[in-house]
Structure formats: structure tokens, C-alpha cells
PASEBA-1860 file (N, C-alpha, C; in nm, 3 decimals):
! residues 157
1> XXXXXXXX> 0.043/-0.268/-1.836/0.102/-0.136/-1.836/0.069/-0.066/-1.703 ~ 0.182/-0.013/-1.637/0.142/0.097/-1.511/0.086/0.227/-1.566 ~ 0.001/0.242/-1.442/-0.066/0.370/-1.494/-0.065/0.422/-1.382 ~ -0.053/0.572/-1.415/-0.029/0.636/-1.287/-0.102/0.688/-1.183 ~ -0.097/0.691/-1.046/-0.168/0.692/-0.907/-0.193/0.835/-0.914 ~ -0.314/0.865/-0.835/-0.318/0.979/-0.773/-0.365/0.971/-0.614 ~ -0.332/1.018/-0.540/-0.204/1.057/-0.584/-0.078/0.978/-0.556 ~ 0.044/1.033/-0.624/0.135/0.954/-0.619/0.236/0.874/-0.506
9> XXXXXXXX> 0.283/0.736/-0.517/0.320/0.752/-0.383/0.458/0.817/-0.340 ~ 0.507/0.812/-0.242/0.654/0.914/-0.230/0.750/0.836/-0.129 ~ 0.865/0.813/-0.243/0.982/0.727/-0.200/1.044/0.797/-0.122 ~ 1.107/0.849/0.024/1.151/0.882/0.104/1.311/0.824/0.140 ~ 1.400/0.932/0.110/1.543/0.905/0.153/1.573/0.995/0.242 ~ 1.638/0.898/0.371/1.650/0.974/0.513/1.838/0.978/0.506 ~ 1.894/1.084/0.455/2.008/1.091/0.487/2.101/0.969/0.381 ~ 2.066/0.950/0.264/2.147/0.863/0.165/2.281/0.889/0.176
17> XXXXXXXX> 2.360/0.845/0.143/2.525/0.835/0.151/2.590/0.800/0.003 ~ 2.526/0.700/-0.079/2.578/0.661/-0.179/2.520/0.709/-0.317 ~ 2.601/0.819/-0.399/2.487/0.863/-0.527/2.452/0.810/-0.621 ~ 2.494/0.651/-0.651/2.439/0.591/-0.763/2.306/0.517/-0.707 ~ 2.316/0.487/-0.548/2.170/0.444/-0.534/2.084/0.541/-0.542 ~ 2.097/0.692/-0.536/2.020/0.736/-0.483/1.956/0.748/-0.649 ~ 2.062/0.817/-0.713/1.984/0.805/-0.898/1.979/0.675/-0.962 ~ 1.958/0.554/-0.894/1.874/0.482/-0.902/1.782/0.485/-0.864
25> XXXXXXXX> 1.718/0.541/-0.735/1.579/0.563/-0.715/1.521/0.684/-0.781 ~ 1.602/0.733/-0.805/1.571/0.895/-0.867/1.454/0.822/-1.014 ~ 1.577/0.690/-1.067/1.516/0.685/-1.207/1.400/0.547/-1.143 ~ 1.369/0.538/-1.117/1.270/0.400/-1.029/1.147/0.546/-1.030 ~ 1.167/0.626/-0.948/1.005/0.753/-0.977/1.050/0.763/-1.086 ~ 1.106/0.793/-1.163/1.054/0.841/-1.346/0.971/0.726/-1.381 ~ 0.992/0.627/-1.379/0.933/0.537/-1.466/0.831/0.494/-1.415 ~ 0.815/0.516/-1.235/0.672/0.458/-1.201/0.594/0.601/-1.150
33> XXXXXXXX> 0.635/0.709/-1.128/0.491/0.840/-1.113/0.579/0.844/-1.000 ~ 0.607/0.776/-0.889/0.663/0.801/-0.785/0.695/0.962/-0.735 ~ 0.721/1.047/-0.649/0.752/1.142/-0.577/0.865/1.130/-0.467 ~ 1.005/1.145/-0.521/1.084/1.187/-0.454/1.166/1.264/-0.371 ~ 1.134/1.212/-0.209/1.162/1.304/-0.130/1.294/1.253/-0.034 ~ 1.399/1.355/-0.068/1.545/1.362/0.000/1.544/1.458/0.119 ~ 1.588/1.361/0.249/1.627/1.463/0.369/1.760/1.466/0.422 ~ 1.802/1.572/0.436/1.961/1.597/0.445/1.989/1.545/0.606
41> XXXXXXXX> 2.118/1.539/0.685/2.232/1.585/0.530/2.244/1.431/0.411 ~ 2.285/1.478/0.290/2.295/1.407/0.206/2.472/1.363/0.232 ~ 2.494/1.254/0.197/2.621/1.182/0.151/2.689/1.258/0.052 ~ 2.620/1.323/-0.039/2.708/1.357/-0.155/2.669/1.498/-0.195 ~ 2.629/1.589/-0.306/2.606/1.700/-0.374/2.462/1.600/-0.455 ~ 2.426/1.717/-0.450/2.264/1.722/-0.560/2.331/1.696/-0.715 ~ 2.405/1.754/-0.742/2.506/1.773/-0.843/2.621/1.714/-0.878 ~ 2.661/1.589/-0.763/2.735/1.444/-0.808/2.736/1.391/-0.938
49> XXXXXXXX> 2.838/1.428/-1.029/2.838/1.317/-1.149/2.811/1.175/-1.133 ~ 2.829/1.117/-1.027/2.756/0.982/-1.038/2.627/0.935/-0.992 ~ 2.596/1.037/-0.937/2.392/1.084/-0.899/2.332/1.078/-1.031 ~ 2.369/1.196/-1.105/2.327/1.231/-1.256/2.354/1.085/-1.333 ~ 2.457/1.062/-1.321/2.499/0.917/-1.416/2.367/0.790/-1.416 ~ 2.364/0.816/-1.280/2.297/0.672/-1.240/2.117/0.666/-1.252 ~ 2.136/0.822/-1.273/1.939/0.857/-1.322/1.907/0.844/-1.438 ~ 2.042/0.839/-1.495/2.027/0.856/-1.697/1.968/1.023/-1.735
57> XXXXXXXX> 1.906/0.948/-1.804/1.866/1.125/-1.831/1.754/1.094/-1.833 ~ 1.688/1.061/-1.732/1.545/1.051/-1.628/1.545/1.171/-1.542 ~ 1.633/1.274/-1.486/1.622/1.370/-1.380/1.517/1.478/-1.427 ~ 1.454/1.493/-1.573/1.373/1.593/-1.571/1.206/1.548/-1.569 ~ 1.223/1.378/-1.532/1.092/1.340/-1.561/1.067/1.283/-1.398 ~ 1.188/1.368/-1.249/1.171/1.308/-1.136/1.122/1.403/-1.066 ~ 0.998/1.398/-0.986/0.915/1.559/-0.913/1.018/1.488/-0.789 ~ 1.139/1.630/-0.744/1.247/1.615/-0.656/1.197/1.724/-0.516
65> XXXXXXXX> 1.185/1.637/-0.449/1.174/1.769/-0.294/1.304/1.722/-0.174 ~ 1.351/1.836/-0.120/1.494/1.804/-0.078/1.427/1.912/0.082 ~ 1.476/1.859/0.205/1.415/1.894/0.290/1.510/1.875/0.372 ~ 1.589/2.012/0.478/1.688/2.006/0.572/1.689/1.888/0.693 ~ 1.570/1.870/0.737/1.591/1.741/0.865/1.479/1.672/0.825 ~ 1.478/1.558/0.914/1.334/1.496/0.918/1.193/1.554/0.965 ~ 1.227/1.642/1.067/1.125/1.750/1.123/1.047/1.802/1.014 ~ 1.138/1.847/0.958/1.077/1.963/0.826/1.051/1.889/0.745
73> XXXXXXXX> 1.070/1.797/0.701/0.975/1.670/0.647/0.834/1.648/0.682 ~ 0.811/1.607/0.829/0.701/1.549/0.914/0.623/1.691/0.851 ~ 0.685/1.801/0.940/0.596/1.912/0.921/0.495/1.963/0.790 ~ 0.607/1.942/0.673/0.485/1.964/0.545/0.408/1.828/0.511 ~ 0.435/1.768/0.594/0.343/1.595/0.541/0.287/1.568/0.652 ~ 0.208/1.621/0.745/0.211/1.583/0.905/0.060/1.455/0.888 ~ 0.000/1.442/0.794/-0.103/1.354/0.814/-0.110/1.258/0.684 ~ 0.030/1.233/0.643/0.114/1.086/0.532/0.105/1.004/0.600
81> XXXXXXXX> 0.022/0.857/0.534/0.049/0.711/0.610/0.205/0.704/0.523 ~ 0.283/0.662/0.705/0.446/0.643/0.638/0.451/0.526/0.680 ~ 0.539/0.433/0.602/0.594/0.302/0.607/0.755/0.284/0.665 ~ 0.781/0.276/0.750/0.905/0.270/0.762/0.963/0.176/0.730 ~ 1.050/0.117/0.670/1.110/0.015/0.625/1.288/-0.028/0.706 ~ 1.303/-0.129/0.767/1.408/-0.155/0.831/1.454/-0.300/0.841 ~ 1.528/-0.356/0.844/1.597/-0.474/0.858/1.521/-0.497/0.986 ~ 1.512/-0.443/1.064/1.469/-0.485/1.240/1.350/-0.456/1.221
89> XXXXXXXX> 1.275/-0.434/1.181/1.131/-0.449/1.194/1.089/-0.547/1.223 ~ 0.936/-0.613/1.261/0.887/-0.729/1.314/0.799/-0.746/1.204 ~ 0.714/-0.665/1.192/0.552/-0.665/1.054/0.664/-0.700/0.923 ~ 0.610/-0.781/0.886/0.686/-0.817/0.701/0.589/-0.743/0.601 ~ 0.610/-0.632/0.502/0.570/-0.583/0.414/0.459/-0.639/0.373 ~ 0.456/-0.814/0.392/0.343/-0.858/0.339/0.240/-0.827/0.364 ~ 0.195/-0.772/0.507/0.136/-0.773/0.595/0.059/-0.629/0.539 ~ 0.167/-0.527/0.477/0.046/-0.382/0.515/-0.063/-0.361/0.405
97> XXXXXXXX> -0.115/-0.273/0.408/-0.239/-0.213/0.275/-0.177/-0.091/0.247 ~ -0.126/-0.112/0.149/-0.051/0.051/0.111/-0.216/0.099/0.028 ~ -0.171/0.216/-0.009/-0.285/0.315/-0.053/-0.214/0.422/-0.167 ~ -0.300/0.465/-0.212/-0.224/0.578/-0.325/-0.187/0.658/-0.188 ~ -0.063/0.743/-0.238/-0.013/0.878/-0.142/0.026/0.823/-0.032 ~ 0.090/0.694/-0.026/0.132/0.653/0.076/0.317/0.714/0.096 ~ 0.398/0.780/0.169/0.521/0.738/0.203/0.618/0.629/0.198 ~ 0.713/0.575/0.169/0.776/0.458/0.197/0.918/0.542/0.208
105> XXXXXXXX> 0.943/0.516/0.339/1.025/0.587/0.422/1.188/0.460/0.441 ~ 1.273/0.482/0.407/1.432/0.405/0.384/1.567/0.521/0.464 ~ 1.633/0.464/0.487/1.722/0.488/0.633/1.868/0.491/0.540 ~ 1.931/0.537/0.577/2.080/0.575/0.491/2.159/0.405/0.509 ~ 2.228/0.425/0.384/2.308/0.340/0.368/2.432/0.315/0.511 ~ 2.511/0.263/0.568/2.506/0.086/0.538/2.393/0.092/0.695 ~ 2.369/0.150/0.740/2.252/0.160/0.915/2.136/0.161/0.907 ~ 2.061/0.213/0.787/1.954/0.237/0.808/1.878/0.321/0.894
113> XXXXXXXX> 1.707/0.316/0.900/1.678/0.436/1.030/1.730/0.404/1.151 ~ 1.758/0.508/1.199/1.793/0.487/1.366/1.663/0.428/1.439 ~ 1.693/0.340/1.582/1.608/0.317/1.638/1.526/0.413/1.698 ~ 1.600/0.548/1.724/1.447/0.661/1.738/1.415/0.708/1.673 ~ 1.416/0.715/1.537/1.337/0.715/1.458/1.215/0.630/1.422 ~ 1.257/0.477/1.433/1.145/0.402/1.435/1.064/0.394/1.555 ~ 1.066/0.432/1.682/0.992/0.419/1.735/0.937/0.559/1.759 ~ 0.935/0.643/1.648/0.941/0.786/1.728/0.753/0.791/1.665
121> XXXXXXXX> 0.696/0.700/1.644/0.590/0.712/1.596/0.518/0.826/1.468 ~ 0.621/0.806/1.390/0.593/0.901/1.241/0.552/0.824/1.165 ~ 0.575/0.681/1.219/0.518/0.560/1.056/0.514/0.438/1.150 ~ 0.483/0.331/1.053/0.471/0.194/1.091/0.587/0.120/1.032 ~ 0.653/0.059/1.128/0.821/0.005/1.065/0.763/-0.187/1.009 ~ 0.820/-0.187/0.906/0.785/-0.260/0.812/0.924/-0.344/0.791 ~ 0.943/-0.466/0.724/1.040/-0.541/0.701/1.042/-0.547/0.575 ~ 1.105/-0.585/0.461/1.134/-0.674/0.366/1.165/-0.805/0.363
129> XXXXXXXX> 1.072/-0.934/0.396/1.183/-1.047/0.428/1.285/-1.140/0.378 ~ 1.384/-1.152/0.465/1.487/-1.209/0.404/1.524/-1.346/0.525 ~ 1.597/-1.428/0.467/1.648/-1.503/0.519/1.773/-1.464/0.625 ~ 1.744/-1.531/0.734/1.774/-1.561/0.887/1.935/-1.529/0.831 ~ 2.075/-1.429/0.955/2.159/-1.410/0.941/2.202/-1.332/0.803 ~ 2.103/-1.278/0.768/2.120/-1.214/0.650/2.156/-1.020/0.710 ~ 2.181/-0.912/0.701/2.210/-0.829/0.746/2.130/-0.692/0.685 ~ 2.112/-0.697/0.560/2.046/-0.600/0.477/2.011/-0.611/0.321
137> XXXXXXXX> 1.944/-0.546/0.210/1.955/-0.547/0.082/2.035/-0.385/0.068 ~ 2.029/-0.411/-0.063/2.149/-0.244/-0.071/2.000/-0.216/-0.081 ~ 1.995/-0.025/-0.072/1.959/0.051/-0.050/1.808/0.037/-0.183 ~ 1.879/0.115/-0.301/1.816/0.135/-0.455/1.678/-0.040/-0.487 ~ 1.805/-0.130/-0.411/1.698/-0.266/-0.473/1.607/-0.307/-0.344 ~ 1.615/-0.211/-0.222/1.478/-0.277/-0.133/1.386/-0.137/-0.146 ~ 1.414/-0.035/-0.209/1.296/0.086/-0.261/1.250/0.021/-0.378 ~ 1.321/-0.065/-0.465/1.195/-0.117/-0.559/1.147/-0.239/-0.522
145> XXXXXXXX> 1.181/-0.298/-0.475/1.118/-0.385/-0.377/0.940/-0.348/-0.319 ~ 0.983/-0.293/-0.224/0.832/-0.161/-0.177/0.787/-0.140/-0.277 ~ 0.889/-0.032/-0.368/0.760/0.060/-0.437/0.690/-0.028/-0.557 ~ 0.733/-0.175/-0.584/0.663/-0.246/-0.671/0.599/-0.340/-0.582 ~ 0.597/-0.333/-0.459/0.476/-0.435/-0.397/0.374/-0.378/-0.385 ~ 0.398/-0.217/-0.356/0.271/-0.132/-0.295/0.171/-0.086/-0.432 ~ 0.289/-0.082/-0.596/0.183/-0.076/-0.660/0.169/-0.184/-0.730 ~ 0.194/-0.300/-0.710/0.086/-0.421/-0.742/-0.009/-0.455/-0.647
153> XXXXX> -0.031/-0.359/-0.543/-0.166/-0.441/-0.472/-0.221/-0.313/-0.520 ~ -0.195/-0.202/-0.549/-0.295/-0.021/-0.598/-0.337/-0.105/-0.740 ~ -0.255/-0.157/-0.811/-0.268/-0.201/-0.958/-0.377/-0.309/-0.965 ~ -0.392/-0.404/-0.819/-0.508/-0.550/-0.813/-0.431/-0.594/-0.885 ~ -0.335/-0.656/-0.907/-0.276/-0.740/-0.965/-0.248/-0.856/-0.830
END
């Protein structure tokens, strides 16, 4: 059984585009403690029938913070170990020590973070690995990806 972190860690969407991934991650923090944090602009409305659809009726059990740029992000979190996560990264996920209250930071659908973003030194850019000529995972299934690697090593499993 998961049990929950303190503190929790916080799934990070930089500019999402598509609303069923995003209330798929919405419902991915309900069920694991997670802390969801959205930075605009968003792809869609907060209030998308297929946002809501895709959370179930998980949206009152998701702690939601919605934040105009990435700046204003950094700024109320200025000393978060962030993970950046990207197709182009070099370090493979395998590699880091996540921690409770860690960030795991994901890049809008179909681009991902921009390259100044990753090098803009706010986090450590991280991979998921995949096989050679491969291009990306969708969005919703490489945040649980992360957020179930980072808490099976918090869990010692």
C-alpha cells in the first residue's frame, strides 16, 4: 500500500495543450498524494469538459496550483530540487535520487521543454529511456512513469 510523503512530491505541467492528459495527471496526484502544479498559458480552460472527464471525479481530492509563467513558478519554489524531464536529455531517470518534495517538471505536448529552459539551470534534465529512433511517450504516461519511479525508491521498494 502507498502511503503518503511529506512532503509531497509535485508533478509540474509547463504549458499542457491536451485536457485529457492533463486530468489524467490531475487523477495520477489523487491517488498518489502528489501536488499539482499548472503553468500557463494552458492549451485549454481549467473548466474543459474533457479535463473534468478525464480526472473522474478525483478533482476534489487534487491540491491544484495554477501559476501565469514559469518565473512565477521558480519564484514561489526558488529552493525545489526540479527534475526536468525531456526526450533530449543525456542522465536516464535511472540515474537520480529523488527525495520527498521533489518537482518533476514535463514540457507541453507534442515539444516538450524548450531548450532554454533546460539549460536555463532551474533543474536537472533527466530522460525516460526509450529505444533508439523513438521520438517521445505521450505526455499523462511518462508523468507516471517518474512519479512511480521516484516513489518506489521514497517507498525502498
Amino acid at each position: 500500500m502507498l502511503k503518503p510523503l511529506s512532503p509531497p512530491l509535485h508533478l509540474v505541467l509547463v504549458s499542457p495543450r491536451i485536457p485529457p492528459n492533463t486530468g489524467n495527471v490531475a487523477r495520477l496526484c489523487a491517488v498518489t498524494g502528489s501536488r499539482l502544479i499548472l503553468i500557463e498559458p494552458l492549451g485549454f480552460s481549467i473548466s474543459d469538459r474533457e479535463l473534468k472527464r478525464a480526472g473522474l471525479d478525483y478533482w476534489d481530492k487534487v491540491f491544484l496550483k495554477l501559476f501565469g509563467s514559469y518565473g512565477a513558478y521558480l519564484s514561489e519554489f526558488p529552493q525545489a530540487r526540479r527534475f526536468l524531464f525531456s526526450a533530449r536529455a543525456r542522465r536516464p531517470m535511472w540515474e537520480a535520487d529523488f527525495r520527498a518534495g521533489d518537482h518533476l517538471v514535463f514540457g507541453p505536448e507534442p515539444d516538450g521543454l524548450t531548450g532554454e529552459l533546460l539549460a536555463g539551470g532551474s533543474g536537472e534534465p533527466l530522460a525516460i529511456p526509450m529505444l533508439p529512433q523513438r521520438r517521445s511517450l505521450n505526455l499523462s504516461t511518462a508523468v507516471g512513469i517518474a512519479a512511480y519511479e521516484a516513489l518506489r525508491q521514497l517507498s525502498g521498494s
